[in-house]
Structure formats: structure tokens, C-alpha cells
MIFIVO-289085 format. One line per field, with one value per residue (C-alpha): residue number from 1; residue in one letter; x, y, z. Coordinates in Angstrom, 2 decimals, padded with zeros to 5 digits. Layout:
residues N
margu: c(NUM;...)
lopa: c(a;...)
X: c(X;...)
Y: c(Y;...)
Z: c(Z;...)
***
This chain:
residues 148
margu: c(1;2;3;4;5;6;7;8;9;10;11;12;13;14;15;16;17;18;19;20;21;22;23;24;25;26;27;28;29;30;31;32;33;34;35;36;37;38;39;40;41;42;43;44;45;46;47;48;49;50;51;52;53;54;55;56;57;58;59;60;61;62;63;64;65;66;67;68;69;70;71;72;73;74;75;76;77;78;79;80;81;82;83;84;85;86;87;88;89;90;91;92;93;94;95;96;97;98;99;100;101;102;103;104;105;106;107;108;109;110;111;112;113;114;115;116;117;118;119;120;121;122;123;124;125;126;127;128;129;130;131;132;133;134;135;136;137;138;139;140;141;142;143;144;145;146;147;148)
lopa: c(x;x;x;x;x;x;x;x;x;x;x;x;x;x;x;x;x;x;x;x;x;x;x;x;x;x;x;x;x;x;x;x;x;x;x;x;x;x;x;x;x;x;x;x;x;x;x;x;x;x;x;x;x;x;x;x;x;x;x;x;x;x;x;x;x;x;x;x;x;x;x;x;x;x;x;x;x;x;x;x;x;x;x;x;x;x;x;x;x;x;x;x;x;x;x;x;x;x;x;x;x;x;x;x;x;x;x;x;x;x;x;x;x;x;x;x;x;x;x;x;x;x;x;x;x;x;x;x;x;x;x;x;x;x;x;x;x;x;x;x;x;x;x;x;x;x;x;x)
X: c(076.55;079.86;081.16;081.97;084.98;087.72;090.82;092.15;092.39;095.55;099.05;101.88;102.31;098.70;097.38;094.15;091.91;089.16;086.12;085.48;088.47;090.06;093.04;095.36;097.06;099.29;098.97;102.31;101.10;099.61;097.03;098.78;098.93;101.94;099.90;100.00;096.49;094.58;095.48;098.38;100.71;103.07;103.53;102.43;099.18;096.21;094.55;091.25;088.44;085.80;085.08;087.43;086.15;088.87;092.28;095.20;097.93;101.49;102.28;105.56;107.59;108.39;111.73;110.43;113.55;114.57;110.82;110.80;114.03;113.11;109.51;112.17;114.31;112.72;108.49;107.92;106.80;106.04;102.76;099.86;099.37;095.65;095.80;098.33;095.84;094.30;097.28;097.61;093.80;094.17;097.54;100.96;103.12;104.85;104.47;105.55;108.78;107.49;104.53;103.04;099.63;098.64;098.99;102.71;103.21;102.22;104.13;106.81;107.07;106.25;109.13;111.23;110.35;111.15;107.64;107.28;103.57;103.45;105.80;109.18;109.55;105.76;106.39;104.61;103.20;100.51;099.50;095.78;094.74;092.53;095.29;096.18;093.26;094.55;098.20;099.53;101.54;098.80;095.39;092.25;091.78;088.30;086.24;083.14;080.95;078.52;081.12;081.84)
Y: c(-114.04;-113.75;-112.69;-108.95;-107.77;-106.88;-105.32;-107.24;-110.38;-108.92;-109.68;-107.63;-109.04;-109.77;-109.07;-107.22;-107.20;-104.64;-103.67;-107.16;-107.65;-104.95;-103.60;-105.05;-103.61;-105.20;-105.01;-103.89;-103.16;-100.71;-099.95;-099.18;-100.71;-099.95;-099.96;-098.45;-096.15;-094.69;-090.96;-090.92;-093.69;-096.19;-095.37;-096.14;-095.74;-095.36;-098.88;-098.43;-100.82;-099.94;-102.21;-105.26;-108.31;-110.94;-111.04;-113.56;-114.61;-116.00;-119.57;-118.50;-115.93;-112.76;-111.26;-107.64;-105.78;-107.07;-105.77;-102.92;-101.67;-102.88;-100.40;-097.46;-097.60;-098.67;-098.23;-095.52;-092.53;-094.28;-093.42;-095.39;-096.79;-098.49;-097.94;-100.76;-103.27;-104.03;-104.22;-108.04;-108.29;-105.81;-105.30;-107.24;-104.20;-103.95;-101.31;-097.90;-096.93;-094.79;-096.28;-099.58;-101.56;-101.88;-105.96;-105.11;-103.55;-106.35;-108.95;-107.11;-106.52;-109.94;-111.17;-109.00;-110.82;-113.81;-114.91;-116.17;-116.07;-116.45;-118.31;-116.16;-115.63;-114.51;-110.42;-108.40;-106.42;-108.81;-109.96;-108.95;-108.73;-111.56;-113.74;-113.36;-115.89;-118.41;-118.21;-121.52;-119.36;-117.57;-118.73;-117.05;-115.61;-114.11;-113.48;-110.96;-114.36;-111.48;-111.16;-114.87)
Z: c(-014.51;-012.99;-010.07;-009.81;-010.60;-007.25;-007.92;-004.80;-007.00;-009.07;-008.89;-010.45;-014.24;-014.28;-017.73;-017.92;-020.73;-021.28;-023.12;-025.75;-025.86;-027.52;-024.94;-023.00;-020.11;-017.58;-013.73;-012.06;-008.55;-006.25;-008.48;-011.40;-015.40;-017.40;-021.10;-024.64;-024.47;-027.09;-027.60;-025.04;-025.91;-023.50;-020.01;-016.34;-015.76;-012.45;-012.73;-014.81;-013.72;-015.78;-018.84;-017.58;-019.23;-018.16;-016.01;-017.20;-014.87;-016.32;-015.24;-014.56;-012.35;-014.42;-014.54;-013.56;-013.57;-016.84;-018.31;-016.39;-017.17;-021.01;-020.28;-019.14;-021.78;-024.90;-024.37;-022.53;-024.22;-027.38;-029.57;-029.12;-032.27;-032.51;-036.42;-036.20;-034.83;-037.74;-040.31;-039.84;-040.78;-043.99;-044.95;-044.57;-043.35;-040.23;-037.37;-036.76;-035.63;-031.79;-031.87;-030.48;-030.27;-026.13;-027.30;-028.83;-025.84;-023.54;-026.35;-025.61;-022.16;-021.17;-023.66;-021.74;-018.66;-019.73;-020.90;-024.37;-024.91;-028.41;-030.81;-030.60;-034.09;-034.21;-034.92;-031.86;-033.79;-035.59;-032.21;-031.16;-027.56;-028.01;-028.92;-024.84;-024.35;-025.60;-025.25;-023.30;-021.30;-019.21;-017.16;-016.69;-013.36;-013.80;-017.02;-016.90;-018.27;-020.06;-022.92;-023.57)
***
């Protein structure tokens, strides 16, 4: 059993996986996630707590205007696209155009920090939120043990 879950423990840039690993969200402060959400689509959201199975911290600073300005201008107000998940598993086809994955969201944001946490010729949008785990360029903060 591990230790309950505190928001207290998060840092802006944070990334925040939920519910078995299947969404991603990242932490940008005073209680709020900037994510791609099911049935809504990309923009800054009230920190959800419920179902959080493991937080990630990047090993190095994040260049948050860069991202954020990247979020304003070319992620916000996109489509959710969850459909798009499962393409690298079924299909060889790329994503939507307005639409985005929550982990080609997070891909991309973070590469607009300055964080590379995949190979940078890996497209975004074949990356699946469980790839987060084991990406070099993040450590685990705390892990809900009951899903491991």
C-alpha cells in the first residue's frame, strides 16, 4: 500500500498520470492541469485528484513561457482526440488535424519546454501515456503501489 496521495507534493511541469494509466495531464500550478480531456479537448483545467495512479517530475528546468506560449497559440482549444490513442496499436496513420491525444499533448508541450522525453524524431502522436514511465527524462515522485 502506498502512501496517500497530497496534492502538496506537485510542482508546476509535474506530469500526472491517472486512472491505469490511461491520461496524462500536466501540473502547472495553483491547482490547475493544462490537458487534452475526453469530450472537451485541450485547455487549462481545475486539478482532478481522483484516480491519480503516479506523478513524474522532469530532471530538468522547463522553459514555461516557451510551452505556455506554444499551449496559447497552437493547443488550446483543440479536440480531444482519444480515438487517436490506439492508431499506433491498429493502424499506421497519423493524427487529426484539431485534435490531440492528452499524451500528444503532454509530448508536445514538454518539447516545447525544452524537454525531449522521447526520441525527437519519435511522432507525438504514437506516444501512449504509459510511455511517460519510462522515459529517461522524468522520475517518479509517487505511484498509487495498488496499480503496479
Amino acid at each position: 500500500m502506498s502512501e496517500p496521495f497530497t496534492p502538496s507534493i506537485l510542482q508546476p511541469g509535474d506530469a500526472i498520470l491517472y486512472f491505469r494509466h490511461t491520461h496524462i495531464e500536466i501540473y502547472r500550478g495553483e491547482q490547475k492541469s493544462f490537458a487534452s480531456r475526453e469530450g472537451i479537448g485541450v485547455d487549462a483545467f481545475p486539478l482532478q485528484v481522483d484516480g491519480i495512479v503516479a506523478v513524474l517530475r522532469p530532471k530538468q528546468p522547463l522553459d514555461f513561457s516557451s510551452a505556455d506560449h506554444w499551449f496559447e497559440t497552437h493547443a488550446r482549444g483543440h479536440r480531444n482526440n482519444w480515438l487517436g490513442l490506439f492508431h499506433f496499436e491498429f493502424v499506421r496513420r497519423r493524427g487529426k488535424k484539431n485534435k490531440m491525444s492528452c499524451s500528444e499533448f503532454a509530448t508536445l508541450y514538454y518539447r516545447s519546454a525544452g524537454l525531449v522525453p522521447f526520441t525527437p524524431w519519435w511522432p507525438a502522436d504514437r506516444v501512449p501515456p504509459t510511455f511517460f514511465l519510462v522515459s529517461p527524462a522524468f522520475e517518479i515522485i509517487w505511484t498509487n503501489r495498488d496499480w503496479f
